[in-house]
MARROBA-370004 format. One record per residue: residue in one letter; x, y, z of N, C-alpha, C in turn. Coordinates in steps of 0.02 Angstrom, whole numbers, plus 50000, padded with zeros to 5 digits. Layout:
// residues N
AXYZXYZXYZ
...
This chain:
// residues 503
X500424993950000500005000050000500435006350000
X500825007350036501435012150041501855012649985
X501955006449949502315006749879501805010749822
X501405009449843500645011349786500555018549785
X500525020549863500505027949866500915030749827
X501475030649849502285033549819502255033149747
X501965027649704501955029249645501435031449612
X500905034749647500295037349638500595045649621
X501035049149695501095053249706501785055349671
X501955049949630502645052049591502595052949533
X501675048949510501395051749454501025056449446
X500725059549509500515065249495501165070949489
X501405070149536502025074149528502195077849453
X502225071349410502615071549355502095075649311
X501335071449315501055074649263500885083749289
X500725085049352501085092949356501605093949344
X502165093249328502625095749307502455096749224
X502275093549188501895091449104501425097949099
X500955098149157500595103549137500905110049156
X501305110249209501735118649187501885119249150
X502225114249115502755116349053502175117648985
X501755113348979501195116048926500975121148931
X500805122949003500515129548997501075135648999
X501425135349012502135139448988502175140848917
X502285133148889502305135948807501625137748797
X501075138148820500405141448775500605148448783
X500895149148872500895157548860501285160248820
X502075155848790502325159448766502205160048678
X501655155548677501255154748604500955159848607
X500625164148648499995166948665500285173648652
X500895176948659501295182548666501525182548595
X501365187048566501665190348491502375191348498
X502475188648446503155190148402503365196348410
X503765197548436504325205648435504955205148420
X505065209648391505895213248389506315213448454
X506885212448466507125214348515507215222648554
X507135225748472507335233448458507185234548404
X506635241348400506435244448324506805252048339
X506835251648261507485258048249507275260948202
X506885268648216506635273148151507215278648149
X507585278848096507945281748057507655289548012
X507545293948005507625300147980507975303947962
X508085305647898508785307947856508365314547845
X508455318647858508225327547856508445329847791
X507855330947747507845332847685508255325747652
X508115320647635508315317447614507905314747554
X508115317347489507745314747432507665307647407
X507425305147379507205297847378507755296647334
X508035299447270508395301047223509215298747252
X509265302547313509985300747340510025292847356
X509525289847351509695283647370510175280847301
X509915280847263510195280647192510945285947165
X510755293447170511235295947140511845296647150
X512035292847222512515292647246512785285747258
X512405281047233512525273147238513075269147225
X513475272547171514075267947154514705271247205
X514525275647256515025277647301514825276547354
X514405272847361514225270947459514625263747436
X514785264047518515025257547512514605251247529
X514715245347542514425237947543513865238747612
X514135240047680513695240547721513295243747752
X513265249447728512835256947728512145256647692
X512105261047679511355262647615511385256247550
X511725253547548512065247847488511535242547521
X511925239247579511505232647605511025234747644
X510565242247656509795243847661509455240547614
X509635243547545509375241047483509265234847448
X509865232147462510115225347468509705220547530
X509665221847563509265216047597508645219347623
X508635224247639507895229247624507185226847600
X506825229547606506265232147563505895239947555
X506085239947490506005247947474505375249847437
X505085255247474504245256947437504655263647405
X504655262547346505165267547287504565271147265
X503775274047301503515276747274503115278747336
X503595283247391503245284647445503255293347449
X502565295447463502425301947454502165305647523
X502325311947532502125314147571501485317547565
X500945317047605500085318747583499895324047605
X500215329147627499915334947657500555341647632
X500395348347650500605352047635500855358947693
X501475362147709501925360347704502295354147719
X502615355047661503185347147698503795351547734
X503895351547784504075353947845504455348547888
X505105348647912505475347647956505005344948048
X504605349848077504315347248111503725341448115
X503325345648052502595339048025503095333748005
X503455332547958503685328347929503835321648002
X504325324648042504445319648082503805316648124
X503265321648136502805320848175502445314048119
X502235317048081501815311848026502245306548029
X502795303148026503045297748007503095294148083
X502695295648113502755293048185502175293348237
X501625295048204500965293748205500565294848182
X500695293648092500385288848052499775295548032
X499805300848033499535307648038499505311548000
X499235317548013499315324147966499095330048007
X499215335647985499375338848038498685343348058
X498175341348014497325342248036497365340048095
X497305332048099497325330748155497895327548209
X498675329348205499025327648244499265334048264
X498995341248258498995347448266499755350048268
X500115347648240500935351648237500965354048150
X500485360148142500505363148084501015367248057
X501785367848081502225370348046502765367948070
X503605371648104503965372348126503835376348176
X503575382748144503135387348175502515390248157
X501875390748201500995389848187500945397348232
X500385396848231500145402048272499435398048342
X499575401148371498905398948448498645405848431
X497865405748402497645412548400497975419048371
X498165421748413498495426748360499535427148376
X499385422848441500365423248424500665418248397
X501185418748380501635413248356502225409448410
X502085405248387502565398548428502925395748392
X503265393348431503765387948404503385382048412
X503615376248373502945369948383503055365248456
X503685365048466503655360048532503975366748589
X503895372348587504075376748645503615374448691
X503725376648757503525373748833503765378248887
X503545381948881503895387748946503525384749019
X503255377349017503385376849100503675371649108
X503995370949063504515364649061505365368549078
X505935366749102506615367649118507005364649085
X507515365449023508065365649033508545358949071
X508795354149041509295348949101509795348649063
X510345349549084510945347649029511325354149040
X510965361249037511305367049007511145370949047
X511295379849051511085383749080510515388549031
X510505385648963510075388048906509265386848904
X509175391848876508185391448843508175385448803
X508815382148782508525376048731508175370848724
X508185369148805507825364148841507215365948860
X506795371048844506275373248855505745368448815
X505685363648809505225360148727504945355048771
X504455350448737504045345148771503655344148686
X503255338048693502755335048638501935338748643
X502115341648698501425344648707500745346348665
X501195349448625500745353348556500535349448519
X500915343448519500585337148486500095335148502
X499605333648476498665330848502498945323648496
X498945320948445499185313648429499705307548456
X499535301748469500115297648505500435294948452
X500975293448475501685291648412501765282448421
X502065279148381502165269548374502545269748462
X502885273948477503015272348529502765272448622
X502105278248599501555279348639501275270848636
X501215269548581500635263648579501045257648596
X501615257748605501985253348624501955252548692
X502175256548714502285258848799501425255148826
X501045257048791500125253448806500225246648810
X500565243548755500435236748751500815235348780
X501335236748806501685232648853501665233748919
X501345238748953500985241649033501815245649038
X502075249448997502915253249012503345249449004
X503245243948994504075240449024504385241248971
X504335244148908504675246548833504945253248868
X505715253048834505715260548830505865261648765
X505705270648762505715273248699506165280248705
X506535279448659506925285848678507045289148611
X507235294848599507155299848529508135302448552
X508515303548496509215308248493508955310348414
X509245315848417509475320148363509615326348383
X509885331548329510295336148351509705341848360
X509195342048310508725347048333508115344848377
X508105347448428507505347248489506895343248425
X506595346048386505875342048368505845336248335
X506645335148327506555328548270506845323148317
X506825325448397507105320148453506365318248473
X505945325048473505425326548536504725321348496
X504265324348439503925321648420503895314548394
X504465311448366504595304848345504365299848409
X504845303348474504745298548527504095300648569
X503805304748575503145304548587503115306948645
X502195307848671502155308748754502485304248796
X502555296848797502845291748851503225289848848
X503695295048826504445293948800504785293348852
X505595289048882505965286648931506215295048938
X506405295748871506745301348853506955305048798
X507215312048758507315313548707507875317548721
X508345316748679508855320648685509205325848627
X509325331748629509535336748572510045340048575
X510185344048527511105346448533510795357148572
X511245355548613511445361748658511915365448639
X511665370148577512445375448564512735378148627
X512415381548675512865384448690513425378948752
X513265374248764513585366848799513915364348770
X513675363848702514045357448645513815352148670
X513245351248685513015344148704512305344148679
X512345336048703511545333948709511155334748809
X510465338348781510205340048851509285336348834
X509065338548881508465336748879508225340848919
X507335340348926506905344048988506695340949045
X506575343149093505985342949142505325337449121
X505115339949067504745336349049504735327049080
X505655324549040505755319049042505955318349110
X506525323049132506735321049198507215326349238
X507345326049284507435329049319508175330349306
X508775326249298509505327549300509555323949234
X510195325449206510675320749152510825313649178
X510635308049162510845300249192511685301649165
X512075300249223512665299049223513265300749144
X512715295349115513325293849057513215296449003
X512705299649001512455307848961513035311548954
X513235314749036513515320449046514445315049039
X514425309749030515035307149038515395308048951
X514705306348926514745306248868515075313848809
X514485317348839514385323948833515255327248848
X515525327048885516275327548919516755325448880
X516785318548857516975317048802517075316248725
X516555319148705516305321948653516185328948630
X516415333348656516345341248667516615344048618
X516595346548569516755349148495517225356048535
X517575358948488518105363448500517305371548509
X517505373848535517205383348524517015383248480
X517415384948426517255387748360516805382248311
X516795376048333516365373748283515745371548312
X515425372748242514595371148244514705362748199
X514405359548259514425352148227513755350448166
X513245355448207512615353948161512745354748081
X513115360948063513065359648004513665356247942
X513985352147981514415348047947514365342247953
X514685338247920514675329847922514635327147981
X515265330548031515405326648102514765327448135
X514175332348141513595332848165513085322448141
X513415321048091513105315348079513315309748112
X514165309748113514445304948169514205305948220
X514105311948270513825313248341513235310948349
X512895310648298512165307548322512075298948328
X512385298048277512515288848302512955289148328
X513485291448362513755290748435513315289848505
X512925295948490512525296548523511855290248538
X511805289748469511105282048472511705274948500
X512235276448490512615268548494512565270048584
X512765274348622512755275948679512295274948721
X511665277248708511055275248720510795270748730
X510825265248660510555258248669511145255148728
X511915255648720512155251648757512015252348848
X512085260648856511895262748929511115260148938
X510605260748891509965259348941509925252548917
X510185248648899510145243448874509645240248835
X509535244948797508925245548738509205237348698
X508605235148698508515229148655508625221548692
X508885223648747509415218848803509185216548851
X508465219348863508085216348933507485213448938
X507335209848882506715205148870505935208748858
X506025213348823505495219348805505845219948739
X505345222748699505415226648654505355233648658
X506055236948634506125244648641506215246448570
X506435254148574506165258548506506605264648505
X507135266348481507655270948466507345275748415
X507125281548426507015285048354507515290348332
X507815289748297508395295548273508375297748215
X508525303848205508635309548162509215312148140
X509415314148082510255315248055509765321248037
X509965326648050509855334848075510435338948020
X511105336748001511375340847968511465340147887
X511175334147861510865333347820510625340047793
X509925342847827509525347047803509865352947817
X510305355547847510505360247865511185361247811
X511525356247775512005356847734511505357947687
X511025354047658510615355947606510465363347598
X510075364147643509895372347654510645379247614
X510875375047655511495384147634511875378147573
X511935374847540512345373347492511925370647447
X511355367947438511015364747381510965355647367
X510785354047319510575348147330511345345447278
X511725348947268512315346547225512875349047263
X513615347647232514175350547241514605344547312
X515075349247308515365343747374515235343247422
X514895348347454514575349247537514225344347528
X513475342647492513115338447490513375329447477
X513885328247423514255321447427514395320947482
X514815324947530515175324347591514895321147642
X514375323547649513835323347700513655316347699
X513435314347643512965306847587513365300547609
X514205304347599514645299947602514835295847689
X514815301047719514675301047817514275297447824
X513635297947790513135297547826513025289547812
X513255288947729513225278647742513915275847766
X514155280247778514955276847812514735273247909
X514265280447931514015278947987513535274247996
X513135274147946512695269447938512795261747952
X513245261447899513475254147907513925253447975
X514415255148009514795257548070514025254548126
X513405256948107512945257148145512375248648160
X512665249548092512225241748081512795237848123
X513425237948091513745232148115513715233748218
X513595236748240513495237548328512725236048322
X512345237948291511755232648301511675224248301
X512225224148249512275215948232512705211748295
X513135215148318513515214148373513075214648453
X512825218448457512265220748510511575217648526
X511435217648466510605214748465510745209548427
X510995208348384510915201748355510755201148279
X510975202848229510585200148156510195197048151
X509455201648097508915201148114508305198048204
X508765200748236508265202548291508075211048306
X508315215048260508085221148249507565223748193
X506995227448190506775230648144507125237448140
X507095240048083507575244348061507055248748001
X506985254148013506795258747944507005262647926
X507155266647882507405273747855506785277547799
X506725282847837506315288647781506505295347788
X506185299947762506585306947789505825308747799
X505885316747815505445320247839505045325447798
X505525325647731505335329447680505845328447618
X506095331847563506585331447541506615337747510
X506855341447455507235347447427507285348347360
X507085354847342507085355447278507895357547244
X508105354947201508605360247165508745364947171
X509135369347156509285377147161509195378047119
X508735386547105508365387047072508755390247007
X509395391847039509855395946983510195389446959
X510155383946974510625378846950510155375446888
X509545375046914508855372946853509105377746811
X508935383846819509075387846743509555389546722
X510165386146745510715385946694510655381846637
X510135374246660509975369446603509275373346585
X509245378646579508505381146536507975377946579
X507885375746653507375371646674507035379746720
X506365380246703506135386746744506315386046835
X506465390246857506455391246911506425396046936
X506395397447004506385407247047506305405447120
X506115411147154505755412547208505055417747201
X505165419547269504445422747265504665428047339
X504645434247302504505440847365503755440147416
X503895437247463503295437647488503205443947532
X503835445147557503545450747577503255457247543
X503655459047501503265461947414502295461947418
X502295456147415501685453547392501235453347483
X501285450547529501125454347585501095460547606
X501535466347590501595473447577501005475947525
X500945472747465500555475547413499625473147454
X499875465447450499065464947482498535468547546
X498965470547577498885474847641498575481147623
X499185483547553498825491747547498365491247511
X498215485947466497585486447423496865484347481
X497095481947523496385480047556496235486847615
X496745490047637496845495647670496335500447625
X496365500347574495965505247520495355502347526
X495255496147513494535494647510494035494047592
X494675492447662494245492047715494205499047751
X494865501747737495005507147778495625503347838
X495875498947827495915495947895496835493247868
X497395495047913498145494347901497915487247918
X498555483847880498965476247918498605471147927
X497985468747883497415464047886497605457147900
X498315455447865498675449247872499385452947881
X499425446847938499865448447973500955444047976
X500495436747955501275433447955501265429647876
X501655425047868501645419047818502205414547846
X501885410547839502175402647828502125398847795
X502865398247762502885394447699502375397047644
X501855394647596501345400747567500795401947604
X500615400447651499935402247699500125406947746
X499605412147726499595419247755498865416547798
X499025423047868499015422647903498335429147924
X497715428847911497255432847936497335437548029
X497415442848016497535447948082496675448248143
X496645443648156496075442248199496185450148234
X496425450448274496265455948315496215463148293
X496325464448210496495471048197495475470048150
X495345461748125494825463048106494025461748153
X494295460248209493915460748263493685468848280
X494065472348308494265478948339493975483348263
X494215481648195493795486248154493025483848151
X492825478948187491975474548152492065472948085
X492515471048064492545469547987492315459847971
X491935460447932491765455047912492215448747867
X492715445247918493345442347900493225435547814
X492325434347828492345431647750492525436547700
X492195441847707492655447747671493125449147628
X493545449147710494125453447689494785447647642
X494495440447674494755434747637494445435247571
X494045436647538493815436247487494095439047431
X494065446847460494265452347433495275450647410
X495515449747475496175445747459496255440447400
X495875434947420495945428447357495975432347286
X495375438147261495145439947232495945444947185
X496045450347233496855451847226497375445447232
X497575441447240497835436847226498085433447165
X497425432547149497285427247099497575431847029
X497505437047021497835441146969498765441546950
X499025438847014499735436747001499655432946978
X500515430646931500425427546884500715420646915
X501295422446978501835417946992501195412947032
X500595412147039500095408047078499635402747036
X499775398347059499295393046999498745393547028
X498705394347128497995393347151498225398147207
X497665400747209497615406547295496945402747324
X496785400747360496115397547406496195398947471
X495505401047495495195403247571495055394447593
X495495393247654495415385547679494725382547695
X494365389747695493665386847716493385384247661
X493515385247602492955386147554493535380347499
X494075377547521494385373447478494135366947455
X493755364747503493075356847464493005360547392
X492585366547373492335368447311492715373147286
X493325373547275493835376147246493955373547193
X494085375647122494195372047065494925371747052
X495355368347107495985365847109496025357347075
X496645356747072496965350347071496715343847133
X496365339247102496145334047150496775334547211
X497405332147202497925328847237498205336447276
X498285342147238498465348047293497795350047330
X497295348747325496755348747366496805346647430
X496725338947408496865332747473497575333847533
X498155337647482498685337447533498525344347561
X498295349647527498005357847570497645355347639
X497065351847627496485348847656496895345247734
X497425340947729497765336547762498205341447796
X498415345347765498985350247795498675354947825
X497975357747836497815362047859497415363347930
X497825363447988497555365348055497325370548081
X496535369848091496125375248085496375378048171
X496555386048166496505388748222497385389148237
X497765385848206498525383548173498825388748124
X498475385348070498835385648003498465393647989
X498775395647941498585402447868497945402247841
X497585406847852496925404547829496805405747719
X497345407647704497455407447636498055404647628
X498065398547569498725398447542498595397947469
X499115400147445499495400947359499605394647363
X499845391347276500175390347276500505390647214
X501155390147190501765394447184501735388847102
X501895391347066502145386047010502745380847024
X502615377746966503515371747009504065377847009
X504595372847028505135374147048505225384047077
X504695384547104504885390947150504865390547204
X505305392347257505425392047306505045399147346
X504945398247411504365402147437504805407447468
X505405410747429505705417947456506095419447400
X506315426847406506575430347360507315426447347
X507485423747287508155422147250508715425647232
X509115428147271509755431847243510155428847181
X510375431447145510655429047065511375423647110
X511515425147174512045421647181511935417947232
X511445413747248510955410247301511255403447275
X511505398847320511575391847313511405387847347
X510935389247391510645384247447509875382347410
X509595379247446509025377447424508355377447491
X507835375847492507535376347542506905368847498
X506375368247566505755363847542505115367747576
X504495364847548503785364847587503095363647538
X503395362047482502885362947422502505353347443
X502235355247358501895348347358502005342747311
X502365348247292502835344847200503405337847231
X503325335947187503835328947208504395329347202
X504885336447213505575336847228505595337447316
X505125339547328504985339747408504405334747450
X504125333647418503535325647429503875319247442
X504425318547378504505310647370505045307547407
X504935303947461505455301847516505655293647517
X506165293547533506375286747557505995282947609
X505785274347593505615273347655505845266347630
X506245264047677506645255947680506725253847745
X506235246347753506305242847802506675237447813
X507105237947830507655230047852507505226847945
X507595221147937508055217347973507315210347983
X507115210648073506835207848080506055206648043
X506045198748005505215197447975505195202247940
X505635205447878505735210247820506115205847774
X505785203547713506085202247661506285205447621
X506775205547575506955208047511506395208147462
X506505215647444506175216447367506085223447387
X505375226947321505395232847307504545232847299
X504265238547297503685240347265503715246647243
X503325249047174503235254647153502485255547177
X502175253847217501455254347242501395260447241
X500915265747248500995271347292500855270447356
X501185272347419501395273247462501175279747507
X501185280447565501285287647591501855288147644
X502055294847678502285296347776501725291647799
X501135293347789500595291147841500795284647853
X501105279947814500935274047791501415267647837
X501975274847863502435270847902502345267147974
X501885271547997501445271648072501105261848098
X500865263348049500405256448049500695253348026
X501155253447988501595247147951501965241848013
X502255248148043502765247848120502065242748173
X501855246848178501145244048215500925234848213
X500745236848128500365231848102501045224948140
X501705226448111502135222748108502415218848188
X502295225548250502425222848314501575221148355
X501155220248311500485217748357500075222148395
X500405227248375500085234348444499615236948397
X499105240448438498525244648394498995252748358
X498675252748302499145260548291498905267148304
X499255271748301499295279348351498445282048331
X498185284148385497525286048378497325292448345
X497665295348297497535301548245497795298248176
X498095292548172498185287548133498115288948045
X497945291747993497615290747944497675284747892
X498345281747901498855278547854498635271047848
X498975265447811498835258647808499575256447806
X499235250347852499945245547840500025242947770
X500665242347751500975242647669501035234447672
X500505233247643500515225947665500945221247607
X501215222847553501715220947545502575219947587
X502485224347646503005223647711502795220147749
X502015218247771502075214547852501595207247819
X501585206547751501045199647726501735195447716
């Protein structure tokens, strides 16, 4: 009887032990597939074009083996209007537009003043003794892939944002961000706010110490500004141990001098190779510490930019291709006095951004002037320049006899109570300010596909090789990310998962 027991109780034993372990593997059946570490990449002003025009000079493990083991949507567009440095990053990171993810410029207006888009004056400064650190996501209405991350996993993800300019750290990584970090002229470092936390973690400021650029140089707008920032992301993942602690985390970074070499030198010449050349030198430098760190393919990996850049406009018409600018202040000056004549009333509009002018609420309040009006009367003077294909009042743009597709991106780009309550828009290749005969920089914000058409390439983890010419959008990246780690996507959302990436 005693022998009987013992092997009664040595079989139950056993078969509990059978059922932990089954029910172990159900849970770990039951738990979605993740990355160890997703990595959104942003090349500032980066034309889709450079992936190509510079191809037989990147080397093997850079932008070469993106492409190469990649998958590239070679027909991804940006859907709203301006394409802008701040929207841009915002849209590619929750899946948005800036109707409703409310970051309508670089700089918008709240009523009648103007802001900067992520300023925060009750936020502090950590890192520096500077205003630079004054910023937060605030202004953002919308949650970002890494908001929705932080949900599905109850926090235990972290998400952290570097780049050199405050908005392309701040909005990518979102409200429930670990942290975001940006470059501090007057420090030479990277700092952060209040917002995130209270002091610099250790190896920030260790970092920061060691990395300190001489006085005289500005890192942002040279190449080495591109090494500092994947210094900076390699630092990061290794100190918080991004990818390393049985969660899935989320690095979002930004290459900031990119757009800033673009800007004062143009989309040609050697400043621009230079940069191209850094930037897949670092690249690959970057992969291979991912591959070492996290592991080959246990990372998702993407690259897109935020906008991209037109030509210089004096460089088009050396090949006979039309190009210019546009005096806006000229044309803000002229529109003012002609409506001055017709209301009685100075300074009716008051700013512009990019081509959306800016209605003077308080000057047509204080006269009782009837603001359908005085917009009317404007469109009306407008429309008689020649340099304008379309002048439209935002209210009345549904029944505007515009272009289907600059409609939809006006429509998408336009944040009521934000944005310009009129915008132009400009024929191709003009740029939205006056052109000096000896101007070699270039600028973006149009809708034309020298500034629309962006890179977007996904490598590593559950990403196969190949290509699509589909059309594509920014929006499109949000949910792709989403679709691909199991999480619901960002709740101002507009976009679809590119289901040629996650089928």
């Amino acid at each position: 009887m005693i022998i009987s027991n013992s092997k009664n109780q040595y079989q139950m034993k056993r078969l509990s032990i059978l059922l932990l372990a089954c029910c172990a593997t159900l849970l770990l059946l039951a738990q979605p597939a993740r990355p160890k570490l997703v990595v959104g990449l942003a090349i500032d002003q980066m034309r889709w074009d450079y992936l190509y025009y510079y191809y037989d000079q990147y080397g093997k493990g850079g932008l070469k083996r993106l492409l190469n083991e990649g998958f590239s949507c070679e027909n991804t567009m940006i859907n709203y209007i301006p394409t802008v440095t701040a929207i841009g990053h915002t849209s590619i990171y929750t899946g948005s537009v800036p109707a409703l993810h409310g970051i309508a410029g670089n700089n918008f207006h709240l009523g009648n003043k103007k802001v900067y888009c992520c300023e925060d004056k009750t936020v502090q400064t950590v890192g520096s003794n500077s205003k630079e650190g004054m910023m937060s996501p605030r202004n953002m209405w919308a949650t970002t892939i890494g908001d929705m991350l932080k949900m599905a996993t109850d926090a235990k993800s972290k998400v952290i944002g570097v780049a050199l300019k405050d908005r392309a750290s701040i909005f990518p990584a979102g409200h429930a961000a670990d942290a975001a970090y940006w470059w501090d002229h007057s420090s030479r470092g990277y700092i952060t706010s209040t917002y995130y936390m209270k002091q610099l973690p250790a190896w920030v400021e260790k970092f920061n110490k060691a990395n300190r650029p001489a006085k005289d140089v500005d890192i942002t707008g040279i190449p080495d500004g591109v090494t500092s920032t994947f210094k900076m992301a390699e630092a990061t993942i290794k100190n918080e141990q991004m990818g390393m602690r049985g969660q899935t985390d989320m690095l979002c970074i930004s290459v900031s001098s990119t757009d800033i070499i673009g800007h004062k030198y143009g989309t040609r010449g050697k400043e621009n190779h230079d940069v191209y050349m850094r930037l897949d030198r670092d690249l690959a430098e970057f992969f291979n510490y991912l591959d070492r760190k996290i592991g080959r393919g246990n990372y998702l990996f993407f690259l897109s930019a935020d906008h991209a850049g037109a030509h210089n406009p004096n460089v088009s018409r050396s090949h006979n291709i039309p190009a210019g600018g546009w005096d806006y202040k000229a044309t803000m000056t002229a529109l003012n006095n002609h409506l001055q004549q017709k209301f009685g009333v100075a300074d009716l509009f008051n700013d512009i951004y990019s081509t959306a002018m800016y209605l003077n609420h308080d000057v047509t309040k204080k006269a009782g002037l009837d603001e359908k009006a005085v917009k009317a009367a404007a469109v009306d003077y407008l429309k008689a320049d020649s340099q304008f294909v379309y002048v439209v009042d935002m209210d009345n743009i549904a029944s505007a006899p515009i272009n289907s597709i600059v409609r939809e991106r006006a429509i998408n780009g336009y944040c009521r109570g934000r944005s310009g309550e009129l915008l132009v828009i400009q024929r191709p290749n003009m740029l939205p300010f006056k052109v000096a005969a000896d101007y070699i920089g270039t600028s973006h914000s149009a809708w034309n596909p020298y500034d629309s058409h962006i890179p977007l390439v996904f490598m590593g983890w559950n990403v196969k090789h190949g290509q699509t010419s589909t059309p594509t959008y920014i929006t499109d990246i949000a949910p792709t990310v989403c679709q691909m780690l199991h999480i619901q996507m960002p709740n101002a959302c507009v976009g679809n998962a590119i289901l040629k990436v996650v089928e």
